[in-house]
N, C-alpha and C positions, 0 to 999 in steps of 0.2 A: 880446348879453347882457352884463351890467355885474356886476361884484361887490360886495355890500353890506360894504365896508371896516370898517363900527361893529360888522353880525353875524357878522363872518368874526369880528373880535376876541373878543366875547363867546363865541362858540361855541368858539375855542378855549382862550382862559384863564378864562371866566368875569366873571363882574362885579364879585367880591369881590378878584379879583388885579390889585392899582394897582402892587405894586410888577412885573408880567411887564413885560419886554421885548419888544416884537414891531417886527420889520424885516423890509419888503419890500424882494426880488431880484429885479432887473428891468432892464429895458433903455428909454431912448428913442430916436424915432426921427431927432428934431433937438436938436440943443444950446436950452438953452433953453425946452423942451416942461417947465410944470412942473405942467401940469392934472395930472396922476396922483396926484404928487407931492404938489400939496396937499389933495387929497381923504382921500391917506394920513394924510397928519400932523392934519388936522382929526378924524381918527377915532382917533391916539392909537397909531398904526404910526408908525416910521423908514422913512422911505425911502431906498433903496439903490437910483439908478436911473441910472448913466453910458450915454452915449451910445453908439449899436447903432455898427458897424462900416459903412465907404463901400457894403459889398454887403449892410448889411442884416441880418447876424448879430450875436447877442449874443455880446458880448466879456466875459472875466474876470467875470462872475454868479455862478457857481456857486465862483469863488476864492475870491470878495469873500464868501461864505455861505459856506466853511471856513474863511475867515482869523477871520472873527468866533465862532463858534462854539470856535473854538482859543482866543480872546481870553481870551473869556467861563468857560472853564475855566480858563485861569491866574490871571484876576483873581480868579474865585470866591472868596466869601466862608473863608477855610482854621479857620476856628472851628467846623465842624459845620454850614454852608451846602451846602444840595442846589441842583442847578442841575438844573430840568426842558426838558428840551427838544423841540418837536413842529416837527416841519418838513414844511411844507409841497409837497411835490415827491414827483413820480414818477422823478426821473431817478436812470438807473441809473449815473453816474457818482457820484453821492454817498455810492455803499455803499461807499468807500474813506474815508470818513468815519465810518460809521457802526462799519464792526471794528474799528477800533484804540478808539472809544469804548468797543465792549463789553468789549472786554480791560482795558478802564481801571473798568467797574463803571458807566458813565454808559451808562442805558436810552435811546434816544430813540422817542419816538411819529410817526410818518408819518401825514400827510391827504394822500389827493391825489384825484382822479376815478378811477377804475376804469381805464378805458381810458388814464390816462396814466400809471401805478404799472405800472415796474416790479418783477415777481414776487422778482429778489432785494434789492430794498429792502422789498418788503410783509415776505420773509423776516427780515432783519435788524431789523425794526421792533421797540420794546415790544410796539407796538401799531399797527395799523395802520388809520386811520382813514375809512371812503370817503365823499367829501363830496358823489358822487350819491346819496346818502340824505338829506341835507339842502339840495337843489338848491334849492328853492322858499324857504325860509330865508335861502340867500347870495349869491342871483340877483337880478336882475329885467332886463326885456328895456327898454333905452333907445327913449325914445319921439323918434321922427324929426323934426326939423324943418327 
């Protein structure tokens, strides 16, 4: 199965939001691997996608997705600019991101699949979005050749 990169986008900021942000956190496998990469950016994502570790773990992903999201709050617009933020992830190391945002009055929304959302990040969420409700939508299964 594949991800429809143009309907993840729309699905989650809509059609009318030219000015959203969206960066994909990711890993490859080899230096140089940039198929992902440009399928991202033809649909209008960043990609964020440094090289997996010699055993095949993804290294610094989830940094590289708090370092930017920290960014993105300092730069923010300081004239009355709201900064909405949905992130995509289950992983339950990123609820150390999310409370000090709520202490700060910045809501964020979660999508992630059922089975890989963790329960204290659904907690911590605005909102918490399950994107096995619109599988058929941001799927399709790659056809073999």
């Amino acid at each position: 199965l594949r991800i429809k990169f143009a309907a993840t986008r729309e699905f989650l900021v809509g059609t009318s939001s030219l000015k959203a942000r969206c960066i994909a956190f990711g890993s490859v496998k080899e230096e140089g691997d940039t198929r992902i990469a440009d399928s991202l950016r033809r649909n209008g994502i960043e990609p964020r996608m440094p090289r997996r570790s010699l055993s095949g773990r993804e290294k610094g992903v989830d940094t590289s997705l708090v370092v930017t999201m920290l960014e993105d709050l300092l730069l923010r617009d300081p004239h009355g600019g709201t900064l909405d933020v949905t992130m995509v992830s289950g992983d339950r190391d990123l609820c150390e991101v999310l409370e000090p945002l709520r202490r700060r009055g910045i809501e964020v929304d979660v999508a992630a699949w059922r089975h890989t959302a963790s329960t204290e990040l659904m907690r911590l969420a605005r909102r918490f979005v399950p994107l096995d409700d619109h599988f058929d939508l941001l799927t399709y299964r790659e056809e073999r050749t």
